[in-house]
C-alpha positions, 0 to 999 in steps of 0.5 A: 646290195649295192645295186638295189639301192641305185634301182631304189632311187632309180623308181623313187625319181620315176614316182614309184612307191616301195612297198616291200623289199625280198618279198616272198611268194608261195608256188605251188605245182603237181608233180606225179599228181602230188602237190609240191610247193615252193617259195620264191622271192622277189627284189621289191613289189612297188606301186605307181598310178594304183598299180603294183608291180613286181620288180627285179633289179639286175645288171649287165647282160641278165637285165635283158628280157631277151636273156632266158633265164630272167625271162623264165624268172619273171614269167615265174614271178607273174604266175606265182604273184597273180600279177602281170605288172612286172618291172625289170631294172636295168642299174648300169643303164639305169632304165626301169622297163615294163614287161607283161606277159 
């Protein structure tokens, strides 16, 4: 895509590292006492200070934390990755924003 790679240079020039590209994580949760899982994934897991970060490259309005459903989808991220270091990438803007929950 397009826009990942404009948010891979984007990190590269801030000194993030990419570690993995469409990572995938498995959820789990109870439905009805039954174990249900799914998978998810995320754009790019980077690193930076011995820190690593789930990052989500979006654009336009959907790169607003204030817009839910992207809100939901990093909220999910950091419970389903075990990590609260999430990153949002804003390609029209170009700006890298540090979100935790």
């Amino acid at each position: 895509k397009k826009a990942e790679k404009k948010a891979i240079s984007l990190l590269k020039k801030n000194g993030y590292k990419i570690e993995s590209f469409q990572t995938t994580a498995k959820g789990k949760l109870l439905q009805d006492d039954k174990t249900l899982t799914f998978l998810i994934r995320a754009d790019l897991i980077v690193s930076k200070d011995k820190k690593k970060f789930i990052a989500e490259v979006k654009s336009g309005k959907a790169a607003s934390i204030e817009e839910i459903n992207t809100r939901r989808q990093l909220l999910e991220y950091s419970k389903v990755f075990n990590n609260k270091n999430l990153i949002l990438i804003d390609t029209e803007k170009n700006k890298i924003k540090k979100i935790e929950f």
